[in-house]
C-alpha positions in Angstrom: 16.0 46.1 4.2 15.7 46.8 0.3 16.0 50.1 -0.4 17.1 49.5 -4.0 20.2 51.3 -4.3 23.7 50.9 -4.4 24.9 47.5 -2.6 27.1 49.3 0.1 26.7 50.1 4.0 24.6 53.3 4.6 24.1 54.1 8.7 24.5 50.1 9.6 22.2 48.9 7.2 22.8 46.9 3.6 21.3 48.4 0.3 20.6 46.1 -2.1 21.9 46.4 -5.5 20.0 47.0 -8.4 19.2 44.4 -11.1 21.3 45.2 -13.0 24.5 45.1 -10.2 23.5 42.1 -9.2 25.5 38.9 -9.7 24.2 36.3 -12.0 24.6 32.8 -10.7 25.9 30.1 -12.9 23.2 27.2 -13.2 25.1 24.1 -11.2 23.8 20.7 -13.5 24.7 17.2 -11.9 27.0 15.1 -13.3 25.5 11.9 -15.0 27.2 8.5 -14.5 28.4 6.7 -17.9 25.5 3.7 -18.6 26.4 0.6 -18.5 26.5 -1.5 -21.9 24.7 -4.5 -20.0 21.0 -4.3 -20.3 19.5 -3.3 -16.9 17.3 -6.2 -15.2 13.9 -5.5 -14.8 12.0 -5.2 -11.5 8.6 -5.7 -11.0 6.4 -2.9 -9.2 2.6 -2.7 -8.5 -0.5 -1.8 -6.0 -3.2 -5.0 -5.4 -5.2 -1.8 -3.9 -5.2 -0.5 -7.9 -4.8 -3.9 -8.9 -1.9 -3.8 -11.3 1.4 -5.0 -11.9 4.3 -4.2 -14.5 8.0 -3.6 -15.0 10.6 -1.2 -15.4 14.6 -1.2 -15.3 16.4 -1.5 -12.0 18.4 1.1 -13.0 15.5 3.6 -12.9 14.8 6.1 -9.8 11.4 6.1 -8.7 10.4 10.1 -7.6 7.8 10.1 -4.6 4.4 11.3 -5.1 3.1 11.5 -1.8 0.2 14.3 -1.9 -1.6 13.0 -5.4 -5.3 11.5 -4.7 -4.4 9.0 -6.9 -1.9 6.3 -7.9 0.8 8.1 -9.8 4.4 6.7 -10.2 7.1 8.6 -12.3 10.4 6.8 -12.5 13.5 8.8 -14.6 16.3 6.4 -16.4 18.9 9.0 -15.1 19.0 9.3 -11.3 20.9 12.6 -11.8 17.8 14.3 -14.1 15.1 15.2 -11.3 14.7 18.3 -10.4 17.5 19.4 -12.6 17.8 23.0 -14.4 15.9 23.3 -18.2 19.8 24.5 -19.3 21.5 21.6 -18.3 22.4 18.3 -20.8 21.4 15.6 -20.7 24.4 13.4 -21.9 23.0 9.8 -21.6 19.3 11.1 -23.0 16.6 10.2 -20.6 13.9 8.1 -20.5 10.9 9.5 -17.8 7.6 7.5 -17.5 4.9 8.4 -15.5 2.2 5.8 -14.7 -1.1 7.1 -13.1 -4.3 5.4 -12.1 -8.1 6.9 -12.5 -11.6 5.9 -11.5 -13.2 4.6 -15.0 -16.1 7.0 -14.2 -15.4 10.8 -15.4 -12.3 9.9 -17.1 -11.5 11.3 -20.2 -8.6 11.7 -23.1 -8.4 13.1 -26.3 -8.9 10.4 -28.6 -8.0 12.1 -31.6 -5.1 10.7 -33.4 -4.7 8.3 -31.1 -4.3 4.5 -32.5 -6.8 1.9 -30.9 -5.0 -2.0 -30.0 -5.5 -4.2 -27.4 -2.7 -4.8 -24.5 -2.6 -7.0 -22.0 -6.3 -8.1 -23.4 -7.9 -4.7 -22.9 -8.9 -2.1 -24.7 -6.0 0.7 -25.2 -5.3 3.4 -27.0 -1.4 5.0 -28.0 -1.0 8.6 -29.4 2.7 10.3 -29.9 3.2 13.5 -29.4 6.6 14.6 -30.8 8.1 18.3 -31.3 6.4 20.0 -28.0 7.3 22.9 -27.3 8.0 22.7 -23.3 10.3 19.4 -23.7 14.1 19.6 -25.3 14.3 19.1 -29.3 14.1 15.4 -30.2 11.8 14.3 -27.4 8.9 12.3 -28.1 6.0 11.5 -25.7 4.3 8.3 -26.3 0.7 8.4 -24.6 -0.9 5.2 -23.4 -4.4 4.6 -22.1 -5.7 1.0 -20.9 -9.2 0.7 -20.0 -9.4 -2.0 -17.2 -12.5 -3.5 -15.3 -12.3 -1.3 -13.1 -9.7 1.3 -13.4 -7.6 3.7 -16.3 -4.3 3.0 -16.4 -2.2 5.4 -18.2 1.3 5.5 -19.1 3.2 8.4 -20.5 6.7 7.9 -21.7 9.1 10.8 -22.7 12.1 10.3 -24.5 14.8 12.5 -24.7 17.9 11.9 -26.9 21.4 12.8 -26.2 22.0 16.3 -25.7 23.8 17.1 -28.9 23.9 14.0 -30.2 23.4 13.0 -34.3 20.4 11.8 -36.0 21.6 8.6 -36.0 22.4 8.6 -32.5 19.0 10.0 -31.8 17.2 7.3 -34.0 19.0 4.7 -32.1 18.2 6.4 -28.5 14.3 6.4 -29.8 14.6 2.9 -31.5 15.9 1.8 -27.5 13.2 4.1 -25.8 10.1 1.9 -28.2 11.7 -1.3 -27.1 11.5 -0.2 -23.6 7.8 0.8 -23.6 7.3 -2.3 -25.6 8.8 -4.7 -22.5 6.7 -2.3 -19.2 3.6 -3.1 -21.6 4.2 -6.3 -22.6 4.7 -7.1 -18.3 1.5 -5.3 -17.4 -1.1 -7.5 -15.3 -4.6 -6.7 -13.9 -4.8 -8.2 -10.4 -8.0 -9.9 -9.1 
């Protein structure tokens, strides 16, 4: 029963305290395992129903999507990073790409400012989107959009650098987060 008072017993029942004499909880963040200096392998991942295959670093966690119409796959570099409060660090950075399918017809993108090239011999288009306002400072989102026969295939990498870290930390962290894109794009096939 809330009755918005003083938190003590009253004729058997609880009032709840007010705002303002109520505790605040302290945000619990995970702790994030030390990376390995060893380049991760890669593993290769795909859908002959969507007809595609590319792929990413064993080391990454793949996040279920169960109730999405389409094919969506989002996979975080840090195990330790889903679901986890806005406050919390992220010590390691984090890498978190999300790969989604669409139907060719009705699908749309902004196009402007995007760059048009060719990968895996079809039509794409990249855009970067750096300085948003929802993601931690430093991130960058790189945006990628393949037209294939028969389906979109988009890609959208985030890159987060180290919580704290120096430019030239954080230069590094994105120099390592374009040479990652670089490889899951370079490793994308269309499947008959």
């Amino acid at each position: 029963v809330v009755l918005g008072r003083e938190g003590n017993f009253t004729d058997g029942l609880f009032l709840m305290p007010t705002p303002a004499e109520r505790l605040t909880l302290p945000v619990l963040c995970p702790e994030h395992p030390t990376p390995s200096p060893q380049p991760a392998p890669w593993i290769s991942i795909g859908n002959a129903s969507w007809h595609y295959t590319f792929e990413v670093p064993t080391t990454w966690q793949e996040i279920p999507f169960p109730l999405h119409p389409l094919e969506t796959r989002i996979f975080y570099s840090d195990r330790n990073a889903y679901g986890q409060p806005e406050e919390c660090a992220f010590p390691n950075g984090l890498m978190k790409l999300e790969f989604a399918t669409n139907p060719k017809s009705g699908f749309e993108f902004d196009r402007e400012g995007a760059t048009e090239t060719t990968l895996a011999e079809l039509p794409a288009w990249i855009k970067v989107t750096e300085n948003e306002a929802t993601l931690p400072a430093g991130s960058i989102i790189t945006h990628v959009f393949l037209e294939g026969p028969r389906f979109w295939y988009t890609f959208d990498l985030t890159c987060t650098p180290p919580t704290g870290a120096d430019e030239a930390v954080q230069s590094a962290y994105q120099v390592a987060c374009r040479e990652t894109l670089d490889h899951i794009l370079a490793s994308f096939q269309i499947l008959p």
